[in-house]
C-alpha positions as CSV (number, residue, x, y, z in Angstrom):
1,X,4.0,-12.1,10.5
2,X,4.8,-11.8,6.9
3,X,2.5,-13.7,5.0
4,X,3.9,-16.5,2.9
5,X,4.1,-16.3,-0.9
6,X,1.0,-17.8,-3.0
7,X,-1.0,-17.5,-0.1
8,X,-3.1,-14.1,-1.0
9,X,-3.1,-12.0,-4.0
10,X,-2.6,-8.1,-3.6
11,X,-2.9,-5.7,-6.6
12,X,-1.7,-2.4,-6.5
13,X,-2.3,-0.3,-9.2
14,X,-1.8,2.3,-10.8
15,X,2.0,2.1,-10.6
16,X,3.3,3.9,-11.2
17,X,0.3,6.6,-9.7
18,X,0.1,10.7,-10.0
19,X,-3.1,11.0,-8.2
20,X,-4.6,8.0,-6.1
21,X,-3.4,4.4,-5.7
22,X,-5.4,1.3,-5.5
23,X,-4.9,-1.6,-3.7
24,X,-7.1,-4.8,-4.0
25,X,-6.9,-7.8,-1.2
26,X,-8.6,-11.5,-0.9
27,X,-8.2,-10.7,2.3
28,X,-9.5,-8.1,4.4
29,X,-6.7,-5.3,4.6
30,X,-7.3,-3.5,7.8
31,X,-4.7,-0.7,7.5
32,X,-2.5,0.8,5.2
33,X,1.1,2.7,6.2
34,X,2.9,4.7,3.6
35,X,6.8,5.1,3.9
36,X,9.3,6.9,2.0
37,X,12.1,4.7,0.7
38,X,14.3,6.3,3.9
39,X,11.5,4.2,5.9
40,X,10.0,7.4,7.3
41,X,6.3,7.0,7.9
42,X,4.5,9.3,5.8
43,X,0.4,8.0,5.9
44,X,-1.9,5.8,8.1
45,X,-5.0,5.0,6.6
46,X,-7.6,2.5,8.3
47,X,-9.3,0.4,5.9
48,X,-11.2,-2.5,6.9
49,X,-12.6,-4.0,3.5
50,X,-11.0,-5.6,0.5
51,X,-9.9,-3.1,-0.7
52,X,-8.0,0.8,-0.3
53,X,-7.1,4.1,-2.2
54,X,-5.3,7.0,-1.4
55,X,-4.0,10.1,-2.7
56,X,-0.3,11.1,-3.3
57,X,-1.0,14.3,-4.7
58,X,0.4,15.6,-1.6
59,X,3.5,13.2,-1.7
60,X,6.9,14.3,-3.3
61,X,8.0,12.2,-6.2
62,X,9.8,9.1,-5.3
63,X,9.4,5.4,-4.4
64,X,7.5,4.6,-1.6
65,X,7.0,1.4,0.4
66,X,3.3,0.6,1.0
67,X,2.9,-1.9,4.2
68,X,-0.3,-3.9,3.9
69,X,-1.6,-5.2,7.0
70,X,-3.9,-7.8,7.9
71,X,-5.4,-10.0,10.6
72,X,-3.2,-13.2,8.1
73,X,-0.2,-11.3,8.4
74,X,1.6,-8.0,6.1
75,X,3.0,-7.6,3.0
76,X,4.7,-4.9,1.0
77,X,4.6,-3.4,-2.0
78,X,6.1,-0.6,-4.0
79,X,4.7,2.2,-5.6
80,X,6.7,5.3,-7.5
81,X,5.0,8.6,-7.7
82,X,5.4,10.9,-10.7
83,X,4.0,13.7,-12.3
């Protein structure tokens, strides 16, 4: 279920990120999937808590799509990696 707009507020910062991306939920973000923009699955990472960070050192420059999900529903955001 894709959560309805004004309903939650979900900053993702920095972006655009060299080292480590933030993301900050009012609600509890239980897991995080990072895609490439060609929508291949690059990252899982479990979070359970307000809040998640990861690392895209390892990740190629680019956009990627960062799916958000929740026990209220997903939500995605974009993040570009440079160095």
């Amino acid at each position: 279920m894709e959560l309805e707009k004004g309903t939650t507020t979900i900053k993702t910062y920095p972006n655009t990120s060299s080292n480590l991306v933030n993301i900050e939920s009012t609600y509890v973000i239980n897991e995080l999937k990072v895609c490439s923009s060609t929508g291949v699955l690059v990252n899982t990472i479990p979070v359970n808590s307000l809040t998640g960070s990861f690392e895209v050192t390892d990740l190629p420059v680019g956009k990627y799509l960062i799916h958000i999900l929740m026990d209220e529903g997903k939500t995605i955001q974009e993040v570009e990696i440079q160095r």
